[in-house]
C-alpha positions in Angstrom: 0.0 0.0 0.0 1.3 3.6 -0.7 0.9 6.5 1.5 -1.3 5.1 4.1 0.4 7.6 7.1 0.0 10.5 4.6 -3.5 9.8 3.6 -4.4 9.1 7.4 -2.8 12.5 8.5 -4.9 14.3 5.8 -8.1 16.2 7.4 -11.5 15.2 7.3 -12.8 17.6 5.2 -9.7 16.6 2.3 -10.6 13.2 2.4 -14.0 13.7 2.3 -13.2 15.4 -1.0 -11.8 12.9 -2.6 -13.7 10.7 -5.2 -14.3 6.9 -4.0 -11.4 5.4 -6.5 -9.1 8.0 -5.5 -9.7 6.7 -2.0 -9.1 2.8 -2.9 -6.3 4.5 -4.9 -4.9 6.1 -2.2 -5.5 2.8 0.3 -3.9 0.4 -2.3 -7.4 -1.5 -2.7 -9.0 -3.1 -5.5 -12.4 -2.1 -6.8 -14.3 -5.1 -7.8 -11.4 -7.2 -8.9 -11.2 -10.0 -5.7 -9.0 -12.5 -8.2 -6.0 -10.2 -7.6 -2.9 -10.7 -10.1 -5.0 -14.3 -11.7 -6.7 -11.8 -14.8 -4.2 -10.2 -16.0 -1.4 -13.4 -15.8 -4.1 -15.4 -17.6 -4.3 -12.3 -20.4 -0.5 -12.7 -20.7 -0.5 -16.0 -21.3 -3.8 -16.3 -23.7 -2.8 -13.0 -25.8 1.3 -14.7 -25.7 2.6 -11.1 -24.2 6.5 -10.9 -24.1 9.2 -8.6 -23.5 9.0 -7.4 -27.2 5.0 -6.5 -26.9 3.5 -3.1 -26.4 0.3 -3.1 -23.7 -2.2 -0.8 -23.1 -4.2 -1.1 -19.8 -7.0 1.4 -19.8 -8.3 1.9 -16.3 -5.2 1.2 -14.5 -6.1 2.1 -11.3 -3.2 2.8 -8.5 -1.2 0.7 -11.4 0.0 -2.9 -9.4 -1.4 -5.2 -12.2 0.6 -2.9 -14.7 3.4 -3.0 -12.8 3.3 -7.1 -12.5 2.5 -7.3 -16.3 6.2 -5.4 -17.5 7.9 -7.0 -14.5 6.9 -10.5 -15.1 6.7 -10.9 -18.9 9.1 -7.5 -19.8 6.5 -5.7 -22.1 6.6 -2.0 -22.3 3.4 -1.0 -20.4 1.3 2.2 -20.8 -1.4 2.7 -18.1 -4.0 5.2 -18.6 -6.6 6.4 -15.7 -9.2 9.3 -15.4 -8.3 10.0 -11.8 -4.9 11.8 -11.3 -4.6 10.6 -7.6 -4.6 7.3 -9.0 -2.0 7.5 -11.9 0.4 9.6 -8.6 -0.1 6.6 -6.9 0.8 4.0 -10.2 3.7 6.1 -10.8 5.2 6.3 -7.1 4.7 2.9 -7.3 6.7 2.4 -10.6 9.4 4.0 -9.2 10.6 1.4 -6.5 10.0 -1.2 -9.6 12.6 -3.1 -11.6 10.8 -2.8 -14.5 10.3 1.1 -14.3 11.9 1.8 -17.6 9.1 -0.4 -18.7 6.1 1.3 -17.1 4.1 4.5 -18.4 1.3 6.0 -16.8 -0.9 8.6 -17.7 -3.9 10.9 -17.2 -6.2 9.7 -20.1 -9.3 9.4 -21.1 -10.7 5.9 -22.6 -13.0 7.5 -24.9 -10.4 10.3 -26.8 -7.4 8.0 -26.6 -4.0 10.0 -27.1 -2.1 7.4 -29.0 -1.7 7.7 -32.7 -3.2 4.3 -34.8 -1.7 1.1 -34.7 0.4 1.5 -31.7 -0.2 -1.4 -29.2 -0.3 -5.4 -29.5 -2.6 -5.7 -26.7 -5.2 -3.5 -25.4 -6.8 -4.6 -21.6 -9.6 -2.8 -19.7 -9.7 -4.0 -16.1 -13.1 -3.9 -13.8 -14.0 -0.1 -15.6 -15.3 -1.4 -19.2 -18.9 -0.7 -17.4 -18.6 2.7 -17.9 -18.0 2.9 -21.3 -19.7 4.1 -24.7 -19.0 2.3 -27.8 -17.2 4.7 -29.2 -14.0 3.7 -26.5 -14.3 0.3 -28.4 -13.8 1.9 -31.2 -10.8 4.0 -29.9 -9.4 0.8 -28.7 -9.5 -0.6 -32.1 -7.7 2.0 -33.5 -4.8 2.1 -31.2 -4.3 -1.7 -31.9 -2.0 -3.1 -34.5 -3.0 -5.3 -36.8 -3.8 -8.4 -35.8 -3.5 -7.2 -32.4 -5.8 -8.3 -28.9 -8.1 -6.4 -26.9 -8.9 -8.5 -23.6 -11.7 -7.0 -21.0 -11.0 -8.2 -17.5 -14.8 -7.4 -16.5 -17.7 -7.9 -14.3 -20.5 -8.9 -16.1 -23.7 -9.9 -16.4 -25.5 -13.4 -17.2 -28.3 -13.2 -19.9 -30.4 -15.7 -18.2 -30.9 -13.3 -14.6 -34.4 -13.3 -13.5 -36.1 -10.2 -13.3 -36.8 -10.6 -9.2 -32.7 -10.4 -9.1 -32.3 -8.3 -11.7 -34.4 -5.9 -9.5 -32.3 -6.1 -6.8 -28.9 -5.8 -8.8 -30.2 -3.0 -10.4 -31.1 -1.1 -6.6 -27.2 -2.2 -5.9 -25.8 -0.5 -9.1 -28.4 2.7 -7.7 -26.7 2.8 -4.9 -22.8 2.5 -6.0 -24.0 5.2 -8.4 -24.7 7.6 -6.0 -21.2 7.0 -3.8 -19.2 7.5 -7.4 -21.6 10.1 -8.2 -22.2 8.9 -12.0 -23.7 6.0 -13.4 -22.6 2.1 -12.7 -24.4 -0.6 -14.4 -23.2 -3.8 -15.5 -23.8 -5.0 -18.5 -25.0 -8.6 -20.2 -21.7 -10.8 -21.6 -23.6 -10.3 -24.8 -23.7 -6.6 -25.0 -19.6 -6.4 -24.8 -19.9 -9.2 -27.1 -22.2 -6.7 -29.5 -20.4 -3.8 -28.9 -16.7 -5.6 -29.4 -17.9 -6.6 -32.6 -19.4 -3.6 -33.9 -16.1 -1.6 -33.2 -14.2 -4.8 -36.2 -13.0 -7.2 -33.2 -13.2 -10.4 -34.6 -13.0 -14.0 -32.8 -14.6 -12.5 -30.0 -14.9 -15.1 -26.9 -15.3 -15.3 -23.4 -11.5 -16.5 -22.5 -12.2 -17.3 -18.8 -15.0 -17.3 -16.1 -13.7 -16.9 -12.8 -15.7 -18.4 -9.9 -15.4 -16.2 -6.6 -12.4 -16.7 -4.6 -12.2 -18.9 -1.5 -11.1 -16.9 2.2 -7.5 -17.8 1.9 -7.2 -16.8 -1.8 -8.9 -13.6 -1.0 -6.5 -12.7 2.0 -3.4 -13.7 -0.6 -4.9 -10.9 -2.8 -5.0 -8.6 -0.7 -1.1 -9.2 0.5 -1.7 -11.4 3.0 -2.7 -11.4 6.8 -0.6 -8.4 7.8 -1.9 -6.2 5.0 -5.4 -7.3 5.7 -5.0 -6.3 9.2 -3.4 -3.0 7.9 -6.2 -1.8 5.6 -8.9 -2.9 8.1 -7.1 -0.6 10.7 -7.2 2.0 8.5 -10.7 1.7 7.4 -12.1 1.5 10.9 -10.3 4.8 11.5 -11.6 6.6 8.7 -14.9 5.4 9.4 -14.4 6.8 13.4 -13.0 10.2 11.6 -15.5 10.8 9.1 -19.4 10.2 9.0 -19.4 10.8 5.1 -16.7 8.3 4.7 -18.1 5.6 6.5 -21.7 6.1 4.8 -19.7 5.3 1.5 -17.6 2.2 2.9 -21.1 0.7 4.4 -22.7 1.5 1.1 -20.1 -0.3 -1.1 -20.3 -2.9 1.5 -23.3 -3.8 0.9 -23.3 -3.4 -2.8 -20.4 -6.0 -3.0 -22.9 -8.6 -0.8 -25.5 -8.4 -3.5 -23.1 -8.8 -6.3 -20.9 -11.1 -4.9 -21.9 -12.5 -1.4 -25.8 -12.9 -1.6 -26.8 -16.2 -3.8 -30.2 -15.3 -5.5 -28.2 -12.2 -6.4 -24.5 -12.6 -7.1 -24.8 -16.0 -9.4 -25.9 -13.8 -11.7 -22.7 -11.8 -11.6 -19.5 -12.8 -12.7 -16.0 -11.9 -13.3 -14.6 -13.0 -17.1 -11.7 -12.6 -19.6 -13.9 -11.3 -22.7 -11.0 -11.7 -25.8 -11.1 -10.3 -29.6 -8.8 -9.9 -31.8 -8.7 -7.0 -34.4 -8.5 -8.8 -38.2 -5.2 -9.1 -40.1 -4.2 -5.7 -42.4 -7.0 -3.6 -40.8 -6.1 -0.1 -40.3 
């Protein structure tokens, strides 16, 4: 985790003006990825990433999956994120990295993508792809080579939900809405499907469906007993400090049970590797 004493030393009032994923950025947490470092290893190995590949991760976050992507295969690594506190944190965390001749990050938008055409080999959203238009799919097409892979590492959502859970998901996506303070919703696997192949991805599959982590995998995502007891420290402090904050930590709280935790609800909702592949001498 980076900055924890800093960020606890902060007053009320500047936390409480901070947006809810510069908070997790600032804490080190994940969103609504609980399979830490297992998506984007499996993308490495299913798109064949190596030290000679160029990767785009769009929605980097506090950038430690970028950072294990150029350490472990050697790729050169661009990370992109809407929230500056988060790409401070992804590139204090570069710093201390072996790879960090390997690692850009940047303040970018996913729908008005900076990069000219045909830059990258890979292109990877992770846990954001929800709030995008089709015309980021589109963008991310664009910046691909030819022939090259766009993988979403993505909640989504199964066709077959009932409309008594659908209900209920929906209230849950209400209510996360409000803490970000713009719209969440998750979509079906088969509108990324439609909207993956309307942008020219070809060969468009779902890769990998991960089933939720059991309680030892979940504390080795989160680095382990001693960071767990870390982050909870912290959280319980925040929560004593600030009445706003710990509205939004109960509220998240209980949107994660009825996507993940709450049975009727959460089997529904899964986390998947949606892969494409943009066709040979496109442009």
């Amino acid at each position: 985790m980076l900055e924890i004493d800093k960020f606890l030393a902060a007053t009320s009032k500047n936390l409480e003006g901070l947006s809810w994923y510069e908070i997790i950025s600032k804490l080190g947490l994940l969103s609504f990825n609980s399979q830490g470092n297992k998506p984007i290893e499996l993308i490495a190995k299913l798109a064949r990433i190596t030290d000679s590949s160029t990767v785009l991760i769009v929605g980097c976050g506090a950038g430690g999956t970028s950072v294990h992507l150029a350490e472990t295969t050697g790729a050169m690594v661009y990370g992109i994120d809407i929230s500056p506190e988060s790409i401070r944190t992804a590139n204090t965390l570069a710093s201390k990295s072996p790879a960090q001749e390997k690692l850009h990050f940047q303040i970018g938008d996913a729908h008005a993508l900076s990069f000219p055409p045909n830059t990258f080999d890979v292109v990877i959203t992770e846990f954001m792809a929800f709030f995008l238009q089709q015309s980021a799919f589109e963008g991310f097409f664009s910046a691909l080579k030819s022939g090259g892979q766009i993988a979403l590492a993505e909640l989504m959502k199964d066709p077959k939900v009932n409309a008594r859970a659908d209900v209920k998901i929906l209230a849950a996506e209400q209510k996360y809405s409000a803490v970000l303070g713009y719209k969440f919703h998750i979509p079906l696997i088969t509108d990324y499907v439609e909207w993956l192949t309307q942008a020219g991805f070809e060969h468009v599959h779902v890769a990998e469906q991960f089933s939720e982590p059991n309680f030892h995998e979940k504390i080795k995502n989160v680095g382990g007993w001693k960071n767990l007891f870390k982050i909870t420290n912290v959280l319980l402090k925040l929560m004593r400090a600030s009445p706003v904050l710990r509205k939004k930590f109960l509220q998240v709280g209980l949107v994660k049970r009825v996507l993940y935790q709450k049975q009727p609800t959460a089997k529904y909702i899964f986390q998947a590797i949606l892969a494409g592949r943009k066709p040979n001498n496109s442009h």
